[in-house]
C-alpha positions in Angstrom: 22.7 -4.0 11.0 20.5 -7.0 11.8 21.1 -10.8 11.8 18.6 -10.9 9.2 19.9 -8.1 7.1 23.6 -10.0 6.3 21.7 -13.0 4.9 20.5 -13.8 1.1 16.7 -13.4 1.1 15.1 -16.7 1.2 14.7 -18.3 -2.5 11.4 -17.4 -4.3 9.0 -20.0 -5.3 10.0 -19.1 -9.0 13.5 -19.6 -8.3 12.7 -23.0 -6.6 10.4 -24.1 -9.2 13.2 -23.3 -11.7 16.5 -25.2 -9.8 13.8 -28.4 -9.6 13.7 -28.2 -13.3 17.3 -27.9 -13.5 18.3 -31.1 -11.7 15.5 -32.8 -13.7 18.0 -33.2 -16.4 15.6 -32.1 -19.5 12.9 -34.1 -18.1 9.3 -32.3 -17.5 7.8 -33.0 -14.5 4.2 -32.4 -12.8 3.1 -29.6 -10.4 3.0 -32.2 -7.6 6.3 -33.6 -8.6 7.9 -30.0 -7.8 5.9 -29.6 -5.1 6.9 -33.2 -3.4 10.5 -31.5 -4.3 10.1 -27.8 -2.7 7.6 -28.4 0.5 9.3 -28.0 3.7 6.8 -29.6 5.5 4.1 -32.0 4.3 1.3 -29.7 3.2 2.8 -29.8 -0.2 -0.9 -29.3 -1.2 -0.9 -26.3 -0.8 2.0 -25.4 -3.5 -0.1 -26.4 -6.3 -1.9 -23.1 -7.2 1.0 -21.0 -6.4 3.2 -23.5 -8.6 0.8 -22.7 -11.2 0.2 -19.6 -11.0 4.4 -19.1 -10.6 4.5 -21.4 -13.8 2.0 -18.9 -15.8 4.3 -16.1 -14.9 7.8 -18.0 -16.0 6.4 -19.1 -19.0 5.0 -15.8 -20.2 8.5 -14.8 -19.3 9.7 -17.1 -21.6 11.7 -19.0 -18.7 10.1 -22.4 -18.9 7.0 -24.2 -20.9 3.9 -25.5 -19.8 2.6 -29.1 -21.6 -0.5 -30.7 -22.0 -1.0 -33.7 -23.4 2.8 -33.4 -24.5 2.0 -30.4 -26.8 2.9 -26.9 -25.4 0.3 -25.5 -23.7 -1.0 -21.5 -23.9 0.5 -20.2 -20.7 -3.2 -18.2 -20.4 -5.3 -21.3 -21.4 -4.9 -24.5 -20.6 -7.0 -26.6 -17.9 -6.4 -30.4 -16.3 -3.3 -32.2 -16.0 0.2 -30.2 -17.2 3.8 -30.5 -16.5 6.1 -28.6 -16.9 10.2 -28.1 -18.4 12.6 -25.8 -19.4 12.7 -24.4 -23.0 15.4 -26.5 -25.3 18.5 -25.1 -25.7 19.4 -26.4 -28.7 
């Protein structure tokens, strides 16, 4: 057995996206918000279409909602300036 095969995999971007929503305490919060928050370097640039295209997948899984204009958004239509939280649990 390897070094590498006694350690966790390394978190997915999903699973970063979603413990950044966690410690935002209900708050939503922008693509480059979460991406200031998960970059390990400072390209966080780069993030922002995988962020999305991560967020598409959650929400369609019913795992966090996209806004726009502070209406939820349609996870397969929406364009410009969104942010994103977890569903409600009330």
């Amino acid at each position: 057995m390897s070094a590498s095969d006694s350690t966790s995999p390394a978190p997915t971007l999903e699973d970063a996206l979603l413990d950044v929503l966690a410690r935002a305490n209900g708050k939503t919060l922008s693509a480059p918000e979460i991406a200031h928050a998960v970059a390990t370097d400072d390209d966080w640039h780069a993030l922002l279409m995988p962020i999305r295209r991560a967020a598409i997948r959650l929400a369609l899984a019913g795992r966090l909602i996209i806004y726009r204009k502070g209406k939820i958004a349609d996870p397969n239509d929406f364009r410009g300036v969104y942010r994103l939280g977890l569903p409600r649990q009330d």
